[in-house]
Each structure stands twice: as structure tokens, then as C-alpha cells.
Backbone bond lengths (Angstrom), bond angles and torsions (degrees), N, CA, C in turn:
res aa  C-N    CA-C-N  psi(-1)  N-CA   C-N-CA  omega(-1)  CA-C   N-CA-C  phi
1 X - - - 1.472 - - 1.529 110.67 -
2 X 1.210 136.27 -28.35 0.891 154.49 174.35 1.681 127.30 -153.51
3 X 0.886 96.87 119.30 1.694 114.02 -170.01 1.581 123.08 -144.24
4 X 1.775 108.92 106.51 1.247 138.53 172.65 1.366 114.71 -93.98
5 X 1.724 119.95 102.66 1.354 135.51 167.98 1.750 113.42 -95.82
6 X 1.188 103.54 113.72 1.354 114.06 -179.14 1.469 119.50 38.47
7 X 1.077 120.98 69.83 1.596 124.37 -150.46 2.051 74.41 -116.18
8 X 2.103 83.69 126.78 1.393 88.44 164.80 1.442 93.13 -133.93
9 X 1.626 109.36 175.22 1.537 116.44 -172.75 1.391 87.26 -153.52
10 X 1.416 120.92 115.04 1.831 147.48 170.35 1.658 99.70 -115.99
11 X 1.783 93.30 122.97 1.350 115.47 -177.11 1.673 91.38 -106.18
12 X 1.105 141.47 76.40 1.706 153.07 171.14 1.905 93.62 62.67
13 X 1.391 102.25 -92.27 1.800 86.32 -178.68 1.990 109.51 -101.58
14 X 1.350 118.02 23.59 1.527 116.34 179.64 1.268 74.64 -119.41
15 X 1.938 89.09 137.35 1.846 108.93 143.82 1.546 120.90 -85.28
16 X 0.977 148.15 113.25 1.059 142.82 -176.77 1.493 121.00 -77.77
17 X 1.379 106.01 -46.81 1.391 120.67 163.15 1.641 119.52 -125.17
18 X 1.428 123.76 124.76 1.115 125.93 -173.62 1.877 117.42 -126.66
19 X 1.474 105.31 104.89 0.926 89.15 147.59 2.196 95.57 91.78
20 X 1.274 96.43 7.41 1.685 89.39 -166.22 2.001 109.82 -93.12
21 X 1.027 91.22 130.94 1.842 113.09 179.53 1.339 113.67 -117.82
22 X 1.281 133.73 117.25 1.467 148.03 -154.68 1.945 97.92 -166.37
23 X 1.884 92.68 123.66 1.572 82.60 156.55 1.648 87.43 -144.51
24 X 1.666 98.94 125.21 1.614 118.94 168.58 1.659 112.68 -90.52
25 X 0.993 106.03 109.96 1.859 140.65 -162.79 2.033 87.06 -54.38
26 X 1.004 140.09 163.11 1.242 154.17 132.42 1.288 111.86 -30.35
27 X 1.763 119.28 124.73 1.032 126.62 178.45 1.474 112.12 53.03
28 X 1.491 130.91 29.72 0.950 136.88 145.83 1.673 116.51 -65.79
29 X 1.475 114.41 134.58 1.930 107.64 142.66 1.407 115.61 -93.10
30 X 0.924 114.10 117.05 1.655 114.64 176.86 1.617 101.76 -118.59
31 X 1.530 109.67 139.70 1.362 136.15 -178.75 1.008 118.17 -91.02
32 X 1.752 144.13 122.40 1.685 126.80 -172.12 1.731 80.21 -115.73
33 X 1.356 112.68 116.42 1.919 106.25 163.60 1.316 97.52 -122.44
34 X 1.299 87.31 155.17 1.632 128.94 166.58 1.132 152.75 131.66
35 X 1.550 143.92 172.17 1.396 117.68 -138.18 1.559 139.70 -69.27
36 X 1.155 130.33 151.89 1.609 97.77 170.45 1.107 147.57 -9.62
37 X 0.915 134.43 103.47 1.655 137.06 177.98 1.441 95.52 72.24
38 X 1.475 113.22 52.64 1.933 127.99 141.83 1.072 126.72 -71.55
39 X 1.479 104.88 -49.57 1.528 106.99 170.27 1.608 100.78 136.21
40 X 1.059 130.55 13.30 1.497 138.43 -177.53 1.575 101.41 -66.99
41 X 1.183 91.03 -64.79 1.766 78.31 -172.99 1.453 133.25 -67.74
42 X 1.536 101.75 -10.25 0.929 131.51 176.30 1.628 124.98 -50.69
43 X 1.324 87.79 -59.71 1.907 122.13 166.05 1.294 101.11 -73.94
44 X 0.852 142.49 -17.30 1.483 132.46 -170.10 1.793 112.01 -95.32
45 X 1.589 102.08 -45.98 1.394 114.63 156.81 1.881 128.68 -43.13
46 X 1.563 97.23 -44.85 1.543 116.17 -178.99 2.078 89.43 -66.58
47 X 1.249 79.93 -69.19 2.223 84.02 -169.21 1.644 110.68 -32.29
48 X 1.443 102.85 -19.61 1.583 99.88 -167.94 1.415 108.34 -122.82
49 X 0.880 112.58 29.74 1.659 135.52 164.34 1.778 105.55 59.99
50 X 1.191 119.35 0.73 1.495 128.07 159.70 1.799 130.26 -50.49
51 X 1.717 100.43 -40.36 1.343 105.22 156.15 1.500 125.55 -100.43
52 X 1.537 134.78 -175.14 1.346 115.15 -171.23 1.817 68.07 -127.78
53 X 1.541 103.88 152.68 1.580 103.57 172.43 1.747 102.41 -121.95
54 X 1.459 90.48 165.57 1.543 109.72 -150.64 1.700 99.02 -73.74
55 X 1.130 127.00 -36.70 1.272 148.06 -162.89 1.423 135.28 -177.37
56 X 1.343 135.04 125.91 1.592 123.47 167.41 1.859 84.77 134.87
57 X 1.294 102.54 -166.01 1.666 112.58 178.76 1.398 99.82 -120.60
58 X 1.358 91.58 176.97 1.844 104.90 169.28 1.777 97.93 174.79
59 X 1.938 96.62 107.63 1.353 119.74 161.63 1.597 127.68 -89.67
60 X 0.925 125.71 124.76 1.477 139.89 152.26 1.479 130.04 -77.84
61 X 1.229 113.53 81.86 1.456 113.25 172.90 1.942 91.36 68.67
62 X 1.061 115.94 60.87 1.945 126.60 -169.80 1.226 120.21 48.10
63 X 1.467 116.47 7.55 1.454 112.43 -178.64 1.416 94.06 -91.36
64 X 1.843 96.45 169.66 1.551 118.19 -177.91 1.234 84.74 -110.36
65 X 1.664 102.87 133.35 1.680 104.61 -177.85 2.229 108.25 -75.35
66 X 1.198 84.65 -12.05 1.850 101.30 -166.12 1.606 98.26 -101.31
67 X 1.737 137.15 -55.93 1.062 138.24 160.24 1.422 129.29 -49.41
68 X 1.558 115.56 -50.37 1.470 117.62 179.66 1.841 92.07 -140.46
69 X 1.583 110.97 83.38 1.727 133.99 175.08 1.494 90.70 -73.37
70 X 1.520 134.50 -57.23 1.501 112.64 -163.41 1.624 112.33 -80.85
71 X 1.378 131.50 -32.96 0.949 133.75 162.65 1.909 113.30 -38.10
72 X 1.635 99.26 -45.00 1.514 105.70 -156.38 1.247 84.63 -87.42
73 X 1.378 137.25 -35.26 1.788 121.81 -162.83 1.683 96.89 -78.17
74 X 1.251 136.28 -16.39 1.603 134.28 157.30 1.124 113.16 -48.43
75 X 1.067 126.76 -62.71 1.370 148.46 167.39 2.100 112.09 -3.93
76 X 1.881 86.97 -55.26 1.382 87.81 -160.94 1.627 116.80 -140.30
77 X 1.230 149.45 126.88 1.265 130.78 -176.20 1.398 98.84 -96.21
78 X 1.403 106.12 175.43 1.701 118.07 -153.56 1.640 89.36 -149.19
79 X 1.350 98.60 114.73 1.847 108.58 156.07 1.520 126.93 -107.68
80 X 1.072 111.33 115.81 1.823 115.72 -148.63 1.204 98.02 -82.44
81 X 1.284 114.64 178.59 1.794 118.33 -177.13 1.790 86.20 -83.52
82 X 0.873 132.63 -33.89 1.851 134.60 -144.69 2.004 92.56 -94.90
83 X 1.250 105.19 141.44 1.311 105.10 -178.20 1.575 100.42 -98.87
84 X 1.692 123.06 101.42 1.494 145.23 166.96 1.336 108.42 -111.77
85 X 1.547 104.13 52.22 1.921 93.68 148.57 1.666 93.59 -113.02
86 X 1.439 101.51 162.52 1.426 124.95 -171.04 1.514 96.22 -71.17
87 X 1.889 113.63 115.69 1.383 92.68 166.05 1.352 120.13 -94.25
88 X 0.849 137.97 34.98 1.297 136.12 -177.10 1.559 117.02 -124.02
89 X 1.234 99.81 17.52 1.717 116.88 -174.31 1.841 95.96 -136.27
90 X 1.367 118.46 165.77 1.262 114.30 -154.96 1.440 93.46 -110.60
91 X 1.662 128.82 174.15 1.055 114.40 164.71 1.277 143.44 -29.33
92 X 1.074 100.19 -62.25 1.756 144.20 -176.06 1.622 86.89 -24.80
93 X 1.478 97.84 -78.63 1.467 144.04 -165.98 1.735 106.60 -57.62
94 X 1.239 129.75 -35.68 1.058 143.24 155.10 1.620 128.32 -36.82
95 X 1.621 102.95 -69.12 1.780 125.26 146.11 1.353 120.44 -53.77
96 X 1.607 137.46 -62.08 0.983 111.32 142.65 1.018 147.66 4.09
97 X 1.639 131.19 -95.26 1.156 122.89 168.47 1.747 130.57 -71.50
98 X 1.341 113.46 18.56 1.592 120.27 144.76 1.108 121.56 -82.84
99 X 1.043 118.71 -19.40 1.588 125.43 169.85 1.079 116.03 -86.70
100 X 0.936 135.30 -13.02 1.842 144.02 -166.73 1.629 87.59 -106.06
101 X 1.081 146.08 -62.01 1.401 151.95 168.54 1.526 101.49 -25.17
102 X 1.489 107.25 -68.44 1.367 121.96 167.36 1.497 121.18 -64.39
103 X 1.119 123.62 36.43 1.706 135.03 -174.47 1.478 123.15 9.73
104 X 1.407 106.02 42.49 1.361 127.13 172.09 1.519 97.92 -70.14
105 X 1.525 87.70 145.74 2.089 97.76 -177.62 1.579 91.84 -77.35
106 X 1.679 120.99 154.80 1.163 113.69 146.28 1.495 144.88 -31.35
107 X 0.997 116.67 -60.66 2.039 125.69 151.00 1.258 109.13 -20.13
108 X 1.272 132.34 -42.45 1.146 141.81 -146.98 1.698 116.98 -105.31
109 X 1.435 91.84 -44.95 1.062 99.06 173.77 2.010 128.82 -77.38
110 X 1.612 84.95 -23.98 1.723 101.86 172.74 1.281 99.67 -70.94
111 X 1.380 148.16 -55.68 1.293 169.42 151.65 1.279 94.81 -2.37
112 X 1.588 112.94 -90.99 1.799 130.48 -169.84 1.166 100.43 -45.09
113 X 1.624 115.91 -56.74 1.973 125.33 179.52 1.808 107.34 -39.74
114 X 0.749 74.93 -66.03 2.093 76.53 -177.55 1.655 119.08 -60.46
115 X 1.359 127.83 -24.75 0.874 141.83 -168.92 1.592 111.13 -96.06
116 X 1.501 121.93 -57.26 1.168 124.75 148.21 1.845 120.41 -41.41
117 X 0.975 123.82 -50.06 1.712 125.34 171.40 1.756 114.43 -58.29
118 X 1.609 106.46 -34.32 1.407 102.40 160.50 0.961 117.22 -63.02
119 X 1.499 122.17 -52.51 1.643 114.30 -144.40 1.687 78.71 -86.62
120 X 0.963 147.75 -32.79 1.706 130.14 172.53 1.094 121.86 -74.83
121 X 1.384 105.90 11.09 2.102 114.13 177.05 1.717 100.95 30.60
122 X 1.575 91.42 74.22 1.513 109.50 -170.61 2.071 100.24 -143.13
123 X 0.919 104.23 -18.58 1.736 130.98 176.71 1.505 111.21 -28.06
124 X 1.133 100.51 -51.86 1.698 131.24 -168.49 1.907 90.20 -64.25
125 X 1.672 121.10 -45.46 1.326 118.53 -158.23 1.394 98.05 -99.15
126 X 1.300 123.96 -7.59 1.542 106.54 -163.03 1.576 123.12 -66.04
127 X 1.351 115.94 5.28 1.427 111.79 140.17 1.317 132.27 -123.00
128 X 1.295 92.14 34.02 1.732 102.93 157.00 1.421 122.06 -63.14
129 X 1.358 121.54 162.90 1.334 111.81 -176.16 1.866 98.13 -98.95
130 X 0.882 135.57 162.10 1.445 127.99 178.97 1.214 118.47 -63.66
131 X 1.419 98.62 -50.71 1.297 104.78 -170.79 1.719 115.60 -73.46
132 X 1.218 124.07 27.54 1.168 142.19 171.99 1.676 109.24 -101.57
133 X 1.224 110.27 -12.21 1.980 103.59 -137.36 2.095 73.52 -117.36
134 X 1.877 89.08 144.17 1.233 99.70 170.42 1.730 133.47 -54.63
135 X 0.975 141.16 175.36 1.463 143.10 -161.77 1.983 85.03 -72.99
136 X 1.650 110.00 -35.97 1.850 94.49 -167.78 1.240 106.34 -91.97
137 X 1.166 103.37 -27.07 1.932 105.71 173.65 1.323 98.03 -58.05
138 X 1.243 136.12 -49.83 1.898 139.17 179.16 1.687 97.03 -55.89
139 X 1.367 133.33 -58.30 1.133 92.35 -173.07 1.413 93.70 -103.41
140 X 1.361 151.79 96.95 1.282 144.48 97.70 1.294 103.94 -90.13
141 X 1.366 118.82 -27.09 1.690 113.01 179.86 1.855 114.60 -70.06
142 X 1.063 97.22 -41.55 1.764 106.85 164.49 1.249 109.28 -45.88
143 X 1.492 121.34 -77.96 1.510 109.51 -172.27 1.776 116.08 -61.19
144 X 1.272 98.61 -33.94 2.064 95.67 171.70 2.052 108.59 -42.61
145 X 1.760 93.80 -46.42 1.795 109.88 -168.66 1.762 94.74 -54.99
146 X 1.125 117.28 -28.73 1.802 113.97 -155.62 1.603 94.36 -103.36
147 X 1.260 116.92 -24.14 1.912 104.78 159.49 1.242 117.79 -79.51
148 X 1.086 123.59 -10.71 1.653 125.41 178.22 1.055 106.33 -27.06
149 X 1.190 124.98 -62.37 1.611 127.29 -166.58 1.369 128.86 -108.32
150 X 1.459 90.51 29.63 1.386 118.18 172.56 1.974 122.34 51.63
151 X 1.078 88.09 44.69 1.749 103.39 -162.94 2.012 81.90 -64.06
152 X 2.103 94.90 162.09 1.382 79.43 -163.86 2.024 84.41 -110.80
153 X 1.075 119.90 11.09 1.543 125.93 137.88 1.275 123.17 -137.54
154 X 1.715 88.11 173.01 1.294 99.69 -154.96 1.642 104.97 -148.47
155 X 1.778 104.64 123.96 1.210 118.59 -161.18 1.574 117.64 -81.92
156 X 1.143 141.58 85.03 1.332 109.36 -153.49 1.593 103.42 -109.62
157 X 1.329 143.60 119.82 1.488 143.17 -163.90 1.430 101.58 -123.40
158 X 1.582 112.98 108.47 1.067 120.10 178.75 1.633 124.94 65.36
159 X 1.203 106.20 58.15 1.624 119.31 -148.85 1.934 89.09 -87.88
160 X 1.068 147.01 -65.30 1.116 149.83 168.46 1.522 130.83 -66.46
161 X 1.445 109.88 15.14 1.452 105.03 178.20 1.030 131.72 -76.83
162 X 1.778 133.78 133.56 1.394 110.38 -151.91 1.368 145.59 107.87
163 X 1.899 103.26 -25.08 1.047 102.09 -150.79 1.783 83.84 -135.25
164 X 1.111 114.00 133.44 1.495 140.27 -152.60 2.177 76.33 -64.99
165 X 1.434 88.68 165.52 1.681 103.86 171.95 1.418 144.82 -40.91
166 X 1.562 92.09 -52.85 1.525 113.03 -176.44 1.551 104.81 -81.37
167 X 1.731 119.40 -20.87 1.197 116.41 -178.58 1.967 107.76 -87.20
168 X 1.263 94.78 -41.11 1.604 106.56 160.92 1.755 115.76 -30.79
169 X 1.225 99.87 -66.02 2.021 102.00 170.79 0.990 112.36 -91.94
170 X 1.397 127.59 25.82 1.860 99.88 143.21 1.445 114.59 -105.68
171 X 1.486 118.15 -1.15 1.311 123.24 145.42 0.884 121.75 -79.46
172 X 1.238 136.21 -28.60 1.454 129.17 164.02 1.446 111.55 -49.23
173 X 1.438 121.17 -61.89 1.436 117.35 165.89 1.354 109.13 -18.42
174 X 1.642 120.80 -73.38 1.360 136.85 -114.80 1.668 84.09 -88.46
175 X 1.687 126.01 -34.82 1.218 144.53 174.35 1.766 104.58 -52.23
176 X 1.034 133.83 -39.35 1.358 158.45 -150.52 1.349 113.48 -90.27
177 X 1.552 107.38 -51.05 1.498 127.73 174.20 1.317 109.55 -73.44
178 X 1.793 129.48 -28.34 1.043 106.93 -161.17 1.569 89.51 -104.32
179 X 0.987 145.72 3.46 1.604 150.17 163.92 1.556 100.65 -75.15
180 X 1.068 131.07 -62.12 1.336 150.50 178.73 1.946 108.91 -35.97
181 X 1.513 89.17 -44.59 1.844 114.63 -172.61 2.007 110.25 -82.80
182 X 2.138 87.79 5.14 2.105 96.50 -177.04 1.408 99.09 82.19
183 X 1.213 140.98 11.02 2.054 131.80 141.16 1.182 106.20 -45.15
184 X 1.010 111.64 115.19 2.110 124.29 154.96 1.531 103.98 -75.50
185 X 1.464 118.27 97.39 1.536 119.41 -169.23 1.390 101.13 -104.30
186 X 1.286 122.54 148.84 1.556 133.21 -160.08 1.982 87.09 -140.03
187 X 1.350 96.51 101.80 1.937 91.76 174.73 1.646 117.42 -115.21
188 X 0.791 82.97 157.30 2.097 87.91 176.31 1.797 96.77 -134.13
189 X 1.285 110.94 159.36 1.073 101.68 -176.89 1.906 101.19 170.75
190 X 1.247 100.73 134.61 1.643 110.01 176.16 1.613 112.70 -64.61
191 X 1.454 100.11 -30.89 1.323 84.27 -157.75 1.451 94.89 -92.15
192 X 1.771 108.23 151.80 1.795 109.76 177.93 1.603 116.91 -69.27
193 X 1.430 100.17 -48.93 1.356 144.21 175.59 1.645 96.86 -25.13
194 X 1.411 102.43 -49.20 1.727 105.53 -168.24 1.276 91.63 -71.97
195 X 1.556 127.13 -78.24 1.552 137.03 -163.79 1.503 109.57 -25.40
196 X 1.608 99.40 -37.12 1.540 103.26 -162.10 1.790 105.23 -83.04
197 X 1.169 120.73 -38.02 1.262 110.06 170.33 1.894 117.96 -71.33
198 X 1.270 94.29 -52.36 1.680 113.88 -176.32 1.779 98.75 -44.62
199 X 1.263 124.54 -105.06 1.389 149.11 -154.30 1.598 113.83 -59.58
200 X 1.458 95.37 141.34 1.901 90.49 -171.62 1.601 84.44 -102.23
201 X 1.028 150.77 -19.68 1.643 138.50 147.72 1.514 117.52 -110.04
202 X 1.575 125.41 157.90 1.218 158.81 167.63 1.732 122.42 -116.49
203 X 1.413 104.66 117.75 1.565 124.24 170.09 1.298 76.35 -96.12
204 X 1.666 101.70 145.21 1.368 127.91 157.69 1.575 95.20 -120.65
205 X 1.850 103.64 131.88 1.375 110.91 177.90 1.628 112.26 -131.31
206 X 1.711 101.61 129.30 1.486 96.67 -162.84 1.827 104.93 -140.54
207 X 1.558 98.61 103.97 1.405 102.32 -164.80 1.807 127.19 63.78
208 X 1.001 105.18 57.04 1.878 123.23 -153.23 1.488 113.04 42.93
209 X 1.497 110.78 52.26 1.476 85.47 172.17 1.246 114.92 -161.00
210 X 0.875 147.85 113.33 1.663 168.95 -116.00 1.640 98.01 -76.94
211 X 1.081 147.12 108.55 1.537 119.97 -170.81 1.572 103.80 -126.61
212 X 1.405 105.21 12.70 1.649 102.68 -167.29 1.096 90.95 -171.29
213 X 1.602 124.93 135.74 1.891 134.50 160.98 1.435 107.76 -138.26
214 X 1.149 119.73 131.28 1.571 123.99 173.78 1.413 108.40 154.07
215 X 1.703 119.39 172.72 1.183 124.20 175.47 1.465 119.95 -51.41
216 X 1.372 115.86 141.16 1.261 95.89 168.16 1.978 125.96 -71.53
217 X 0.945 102.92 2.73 1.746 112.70 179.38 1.560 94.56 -77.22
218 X 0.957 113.25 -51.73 1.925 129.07 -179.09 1.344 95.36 -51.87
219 X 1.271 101.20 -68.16 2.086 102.50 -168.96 1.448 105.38 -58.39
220 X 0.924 129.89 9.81 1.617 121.40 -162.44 1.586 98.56 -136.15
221 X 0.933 108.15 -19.98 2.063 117.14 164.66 1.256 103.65 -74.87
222 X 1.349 137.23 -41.56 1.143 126.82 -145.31 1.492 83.28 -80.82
223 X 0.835 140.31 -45.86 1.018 165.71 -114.10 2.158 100.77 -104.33
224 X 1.326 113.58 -49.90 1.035 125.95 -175.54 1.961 115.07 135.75
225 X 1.176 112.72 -167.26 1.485 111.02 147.96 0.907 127.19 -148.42
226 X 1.729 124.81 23.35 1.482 135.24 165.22 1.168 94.40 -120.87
227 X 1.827 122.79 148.64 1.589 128.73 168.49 1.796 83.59 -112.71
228 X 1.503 106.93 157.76 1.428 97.90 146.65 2.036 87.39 -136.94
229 X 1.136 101.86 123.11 1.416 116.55 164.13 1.928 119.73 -68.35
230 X 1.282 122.38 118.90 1.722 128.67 -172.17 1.142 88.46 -115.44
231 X 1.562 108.64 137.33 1.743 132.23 174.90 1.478 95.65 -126.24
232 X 0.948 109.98 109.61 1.406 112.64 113.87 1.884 145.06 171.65
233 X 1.364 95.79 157.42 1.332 135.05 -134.03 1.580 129.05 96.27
234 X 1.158 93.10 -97.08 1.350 127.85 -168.88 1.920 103.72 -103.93
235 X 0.875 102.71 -42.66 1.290 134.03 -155.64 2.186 121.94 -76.60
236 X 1.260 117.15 120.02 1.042 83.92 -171.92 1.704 90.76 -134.19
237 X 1.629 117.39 146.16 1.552 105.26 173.16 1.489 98.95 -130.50
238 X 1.477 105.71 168.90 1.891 108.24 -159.08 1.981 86.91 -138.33
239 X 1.146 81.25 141.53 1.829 107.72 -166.20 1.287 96.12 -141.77
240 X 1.904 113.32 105.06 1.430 121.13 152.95 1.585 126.40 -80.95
241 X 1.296 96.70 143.27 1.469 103.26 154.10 1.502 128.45 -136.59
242 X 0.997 115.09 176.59 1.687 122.73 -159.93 2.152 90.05 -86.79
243 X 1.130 117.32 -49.35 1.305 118.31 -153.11 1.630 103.57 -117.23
244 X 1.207 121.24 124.47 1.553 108.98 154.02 1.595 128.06 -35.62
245 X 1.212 117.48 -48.11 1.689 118.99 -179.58 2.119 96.46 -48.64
246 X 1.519 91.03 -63.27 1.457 82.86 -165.00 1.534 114.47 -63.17
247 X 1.450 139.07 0.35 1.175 150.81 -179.86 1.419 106.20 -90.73
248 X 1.555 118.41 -27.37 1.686 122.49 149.11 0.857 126.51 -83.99
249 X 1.267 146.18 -1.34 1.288 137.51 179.76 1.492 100.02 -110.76
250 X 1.292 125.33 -18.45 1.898 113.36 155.26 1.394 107.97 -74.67
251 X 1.170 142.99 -22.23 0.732 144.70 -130.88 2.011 92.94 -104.17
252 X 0.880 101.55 -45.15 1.656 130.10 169.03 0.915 114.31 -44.55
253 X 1.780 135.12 -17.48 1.200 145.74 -143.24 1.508 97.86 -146.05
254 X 1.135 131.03 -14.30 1.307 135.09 179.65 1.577 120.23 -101.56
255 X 1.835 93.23 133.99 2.220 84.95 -173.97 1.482 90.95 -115.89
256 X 1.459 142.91 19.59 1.649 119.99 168.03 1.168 94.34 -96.15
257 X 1.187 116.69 178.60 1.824 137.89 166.02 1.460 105.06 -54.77
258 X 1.005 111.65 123.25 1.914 138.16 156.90 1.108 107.93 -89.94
259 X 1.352 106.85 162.89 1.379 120.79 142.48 1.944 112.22 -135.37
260 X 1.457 121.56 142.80 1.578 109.32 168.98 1.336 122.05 -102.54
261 X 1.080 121.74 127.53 1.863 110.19 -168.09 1.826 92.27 -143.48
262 X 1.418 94.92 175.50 1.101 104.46 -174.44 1.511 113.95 -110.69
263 X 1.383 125.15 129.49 1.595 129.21 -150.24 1.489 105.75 -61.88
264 X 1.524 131.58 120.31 1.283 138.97 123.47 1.075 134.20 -12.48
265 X 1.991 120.51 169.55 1.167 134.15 140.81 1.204 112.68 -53.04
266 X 1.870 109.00 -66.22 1.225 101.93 -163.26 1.721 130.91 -46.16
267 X 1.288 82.57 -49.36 1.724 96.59 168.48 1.965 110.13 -28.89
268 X 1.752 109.36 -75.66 1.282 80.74 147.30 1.840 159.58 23.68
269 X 1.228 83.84 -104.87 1.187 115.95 -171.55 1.920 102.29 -73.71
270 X 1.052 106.78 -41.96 1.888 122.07 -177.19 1.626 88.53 -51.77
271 X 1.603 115.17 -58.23 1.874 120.19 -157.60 1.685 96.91 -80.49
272 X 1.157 114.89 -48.07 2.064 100.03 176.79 1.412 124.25 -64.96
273 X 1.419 114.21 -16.03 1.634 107.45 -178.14 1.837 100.05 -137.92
274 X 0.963 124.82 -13.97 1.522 126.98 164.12 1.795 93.66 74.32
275 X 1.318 121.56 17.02 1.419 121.12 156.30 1.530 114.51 -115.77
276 X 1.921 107.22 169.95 1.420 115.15 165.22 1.208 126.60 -80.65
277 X 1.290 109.61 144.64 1.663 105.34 153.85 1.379 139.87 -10.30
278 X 1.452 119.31 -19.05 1.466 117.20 -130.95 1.755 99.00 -84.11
């Protein structure tokens, strides 16, 4: 469904992306994390024919995003981290004219419009004006705007940023249902927390470069399944183990402050690139 062969991205003397190969299976969610200026958005720009890339391929559902770009930008809608729907136009009106872009007949587009606002229990607003509607009502209406045309993936970069917890998982849901409904979803995202519930695989990306692929259940074995976190001062160091017993019996032996938790992504992600999430 998507397939990246040696895809590099050179900013004059920075590589941005080097060297990255990824193929996300049909009806996959796959997660791209990592830190600022990794290169996520980077790749995400190239996949959606917005950036031009330096070298390598990149198919969409068999298209060449560089050989056949309008074929391949059908392919997939894209929800940006930046909130660009028109506020001064109403929902309705919003979808609408993505579909008209996308040379959907009118019929069609009233049709998809109403239908998309249901399934986003968004119905009630569709003549709201945008710029009325909360930061999550804005992006459930964003990702509804990027199914318009029924792309059979869907890019989503930084889909929850911003947006307090409880509003965070009911997009997560809404993210869930539409993978669930055969969406090939492509996510980026700060938070670990999401990847780890959301995605049945994880790219770890660290300074353009792929440094980790697999489930996150996998990445998190290797890893152990007890953390115990040591403070002190300033200072904090993290010690896995495979078993709770053996996570008490070091534990028995230690006089600073602990903590016992149960192993993460991040954790992960903290030991392959020695950076955060952020």
C-alpha cells in the first residue's frame, strides 16, 4: 500500500532523510516517532507530493508519487499538524469545496458531506461556522475534509496536538474506527502514549534514519516488563527487568527513591536514540 525505497531528503549541506525503506501492508496503522527535526514530517510532505525528494521512490497504493503525483495524491488524504480549514466558511462548506477540488459531482458531494458529519458525530455543526467550533471539533472536521474523497489512506501528522487528554481519546477512537472501516493510516505523533495504544507497528526515527521497526509489544520486550526508575538529585537512571519478583529483589537492596512501573514505548525509544519524544 505504500512503499518507500531508499528515500533520501538533502536540505543543500543537511540530509534530512537518509536512506529510509518502509512498506505499510493494507489496512495497516503504522506509527512514524521521533524527535524534532527526525524527519517525520519531512516524509510525510514527500508521500503527499508537497515535498520534491532528493532520491529513492515512494508508491501509494502502486503509484509513483513523482511519475503518476495526481493518480498518487487520490490515493490518500493528509491531515496536517497546522489547523487550514477556512474559518469563515461552515463545515458543510469546508467538505464541500474538497470535493469540488477533487471533481466530485455535486450529488456526491452532498451525499459524502452528510455522511462523513455523521460518522464524525459532527451533523449537529455542519452549519457552524468554523471558526466557532472548539480546537477538537476543528480537527475532527479536518480528518472528515481528508475522507471526502474517499482516499483509501490516510496520512495523519500530528493529529492530537494541543488538545488536552480526554479530547486526545475520542480521536483516538474516531482514528480506530476509520482503520477498523479498511483506512491504511500513516500517523506521526509526539505523544508515545498514542503510538502505543493506536498502531500494530512502530518506525523509530532518529536524525533521518530508521533505527527501530516492529510491534510495539516486541519493542517493549526487548526491553523487559518491569522499569524501576532511581532519583537522585537531579538525576534519574531506569533498570529493566523481565519479571516483577526480580524487580523486587533489586529493589530490596536499594536506599535512594525508586519508583516500580511497568515498561513503555518510550523506554524503548529513550535506549535506541538516547532522546525524547518531544
Amino acid at each position: 500500500m505504500i512503499i518507500l525505497k531508499n528515500l533520501n531528503k538533502h536540505y543543500k549541506s543537511v540530509k534530512a532523510l537518509k536512506n529510509i525503506n518502509l512498506h505499510v501492508i493494507r489496512g495497516e496503522l503504522f506509527a512514524y516517532l521521533g524527535p524534532n527535526g527526525a524527519g517525520k514530517t519531512t516524509t510525510i510532505r514527500i508521500m503527499t507530493g508537497l515535498t520534491k525528494l532528493s532520491s529513492g521512490k515512494v508508491l501509494l497504493n502502486r503509484f509513483d508519487i513523482e511519475q503518476d503525483q495526481v493518480a498518487a495524491k487520490k490515493e490518500s488524504g493528509l491531515v496536517p499538524q497546522s489547523i487550514n480549514l477556512d474559518q469563515e466558511l461552515t463545515v458543510a462548506e469546508n467538505l464541500d469545496i474538497h470535493g469540488m477540488l477533487y471533481q466530485m459531482p455535486l450529488k456526491a458531494r452532498k451525499f459524502k458531506t452528510d455522511e462523513l458529519l455523521k460518522y464524525m458525530d459532527l451533523y449537529d455543526r455542519k452549519t457552524t461556522l468554523v471558526k466557532q467550533l472548539s480546537g477538537g471539533l476543528k480537527r475532527r472536521v479536518m480528518i472528515a475534509r481528508a475522507l471526502m474523497h474517499s482516499p483509501e489512506i490516510l496520512f495523519l501528522d500530528e493529529p492530537t496536538v494541543g488538545l488536552d487528554a480526554n479530547i486526545r481519546r475520542r480521536i483516538w477512537a474516531i482514528i480506530k474506527k476509520i482503520q477498523q472501516d479498511g483506512s491504511t493510516i500513516f500517523l506521526t505523533t509526539h505523544y508515545i502514549e498514542e503510538a502505543e495504544f493506536l498502531a500494530q507497528r512502530v518506525a523509530f526515527l532518529n536524525d533521518g534514519e530508521i533505527v527501530a521497526l516492529d510491534t510495539p509489544k516486541n519493542l517493549m520486550e526487548k526491553m523487559g516488563t518491569w522499569a524501576i526508575d532511581m532519583f537522585e538529585g537531579s538525576r534519574m537512571e531506569t533498570t529493566y527487568f523481565q519479571t516483577r519478583e526480580a524487580a523486587k529483589k533489586f529493589m530490596a537492596n536499594q536506599k535512594q527513591s525508586f519508583t516500580l512501573r511497568r515498561v513503555n514505548l518510550e523506554d524503548a525509544f529513550l535506549t535506541l536514540t538516547g532522546k525524547k519524544v518531544i
